[in-house]
C-alpha positions as CSV (number, residue, x, y, z in Angstrom):
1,X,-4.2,22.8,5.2
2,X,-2.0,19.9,6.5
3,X,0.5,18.7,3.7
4,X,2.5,15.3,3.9
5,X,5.5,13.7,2.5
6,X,5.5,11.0,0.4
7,X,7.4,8.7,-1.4
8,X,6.2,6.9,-4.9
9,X,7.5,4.2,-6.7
10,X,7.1,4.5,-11.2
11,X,7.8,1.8,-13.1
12,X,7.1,0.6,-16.1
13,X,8.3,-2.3,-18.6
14,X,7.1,-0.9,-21.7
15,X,7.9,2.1,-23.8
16,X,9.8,2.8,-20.5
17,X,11.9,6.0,-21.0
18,X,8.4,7.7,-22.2
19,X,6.3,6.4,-19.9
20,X,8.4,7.1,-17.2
21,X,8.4,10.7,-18.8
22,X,4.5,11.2,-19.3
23,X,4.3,9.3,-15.5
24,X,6.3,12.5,-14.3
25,X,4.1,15.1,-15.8
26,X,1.3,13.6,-14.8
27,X,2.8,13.8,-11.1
28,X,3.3,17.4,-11.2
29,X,-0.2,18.2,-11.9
30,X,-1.6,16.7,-8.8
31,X,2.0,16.9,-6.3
32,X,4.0,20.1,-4.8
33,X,7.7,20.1,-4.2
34,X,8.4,16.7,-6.4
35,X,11.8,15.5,-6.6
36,X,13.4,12.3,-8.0
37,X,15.9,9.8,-8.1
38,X,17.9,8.3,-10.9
39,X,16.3,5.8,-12.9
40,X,17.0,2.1,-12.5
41,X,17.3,-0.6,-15.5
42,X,16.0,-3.8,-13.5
43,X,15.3,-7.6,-14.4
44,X,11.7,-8.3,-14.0
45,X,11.0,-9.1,-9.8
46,X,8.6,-11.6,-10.8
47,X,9.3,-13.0,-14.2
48,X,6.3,-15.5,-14.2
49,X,4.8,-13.6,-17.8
50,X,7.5,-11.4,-18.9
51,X,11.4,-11.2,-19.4
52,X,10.9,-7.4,-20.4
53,X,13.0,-5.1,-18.5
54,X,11.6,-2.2,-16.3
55,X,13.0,1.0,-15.7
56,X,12.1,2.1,-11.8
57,X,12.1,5.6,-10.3
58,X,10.8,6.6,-6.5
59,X,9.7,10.4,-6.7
60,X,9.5,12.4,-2.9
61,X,6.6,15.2,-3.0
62,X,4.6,16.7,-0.8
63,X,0.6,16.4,-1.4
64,X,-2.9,17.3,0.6
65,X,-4.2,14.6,-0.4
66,X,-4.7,11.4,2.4
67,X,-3.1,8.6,1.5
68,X,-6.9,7.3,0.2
69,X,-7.2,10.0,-2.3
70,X,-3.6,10.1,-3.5
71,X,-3.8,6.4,-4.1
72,X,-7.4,6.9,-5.6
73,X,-5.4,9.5,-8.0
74,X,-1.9,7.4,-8.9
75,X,-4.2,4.6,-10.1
76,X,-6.2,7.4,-12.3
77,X,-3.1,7.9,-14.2
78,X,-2.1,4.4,-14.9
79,X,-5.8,4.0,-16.3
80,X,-5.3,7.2,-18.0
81,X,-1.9,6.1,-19.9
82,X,-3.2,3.2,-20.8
83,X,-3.2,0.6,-17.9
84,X,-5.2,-2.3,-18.3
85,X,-5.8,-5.7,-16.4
86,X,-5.2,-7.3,-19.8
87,X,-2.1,-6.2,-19.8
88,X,-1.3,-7.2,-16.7
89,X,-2.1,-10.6,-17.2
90,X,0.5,-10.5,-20.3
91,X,3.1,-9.1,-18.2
92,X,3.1,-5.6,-19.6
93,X,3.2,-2.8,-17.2
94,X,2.6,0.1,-19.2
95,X,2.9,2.0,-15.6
96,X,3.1,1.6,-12.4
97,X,2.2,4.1,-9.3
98,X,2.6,2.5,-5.8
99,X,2.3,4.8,-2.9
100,X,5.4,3.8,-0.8
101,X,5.3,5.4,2.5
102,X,2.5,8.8,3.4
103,X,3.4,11.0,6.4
104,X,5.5,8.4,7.6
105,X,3.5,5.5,6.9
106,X,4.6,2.7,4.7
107,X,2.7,0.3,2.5
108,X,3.6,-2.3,0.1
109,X,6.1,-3.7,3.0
110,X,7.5,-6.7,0.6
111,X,8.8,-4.1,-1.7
112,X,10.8,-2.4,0.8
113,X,13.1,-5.2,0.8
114,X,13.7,-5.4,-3.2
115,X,17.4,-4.9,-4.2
116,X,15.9,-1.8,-6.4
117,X,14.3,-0.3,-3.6
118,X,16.7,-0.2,-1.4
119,X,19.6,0.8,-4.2
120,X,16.9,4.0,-5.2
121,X,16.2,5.0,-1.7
122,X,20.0,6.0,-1.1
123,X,19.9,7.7,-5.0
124,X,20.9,11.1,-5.0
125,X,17.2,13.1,-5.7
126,X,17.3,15.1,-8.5
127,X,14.5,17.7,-9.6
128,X,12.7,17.2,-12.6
129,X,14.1,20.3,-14.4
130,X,18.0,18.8,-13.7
């Protein structure tokens, strides 16, 4: 069974420290070999509905999963904790799961080039058990 790296961006701009937290363990149900970065306090990117601030993470795993099904998954668990396009349209992002790059390939291109991206990528990883 083939197994890729990937990278995934968590953020989240409410009840942040926690739902970064809960975002984590639901990771290590579904990924192998997960690592992270340090979190990042950040002003909002877009800060047409909200002024709240987000706290941002990337996490590097390895999965089985296509990039299809892992994306089918990460948007499972921001339905699961509570996700909603209500919220969205109020500017709460209770999380948020973006499959960043999968066996090389990226997506979300724009977001490659945001200050928090870039400052996370060269973050030291850390395990989740440091």
């Amino acid at each position: 069974m083939e197994c890729y790296d990937i990278i995934i961006s968590i953020a989240s701009n409410d009840q942040q420290e926690q739902n970064l937290s809960e975002a984590r363990r639901c990771l290590g149900q579904i990924l192998s070999d997960l690592h992270y970065t340090d979190e990042l306090w950040t002003e909002p990117y877009h800060a047409k509905n909200s002024s709240r601030l987000y706290l941002n993470q990337l996490a590097y795993a390895t999965t089985t999963l296509n990039a299809q099904e892992l994306n089918a998954e990460l948007k499972k668990i921001e339905k699961q904790m509570g996700r909603t396009p209500e919220q969205k349209q109020q500017g709460i992002v209770t999380i948020d799961l973006d499959l960043m790059q999968h066996n090389g390939q990226r997506f979300h291109l724009a977001d490659w080039e945001r200050p928090y991206i870039k400052q996370l990528l060269v973050c030291q990883t850390k395990t989740e058990d440091q």
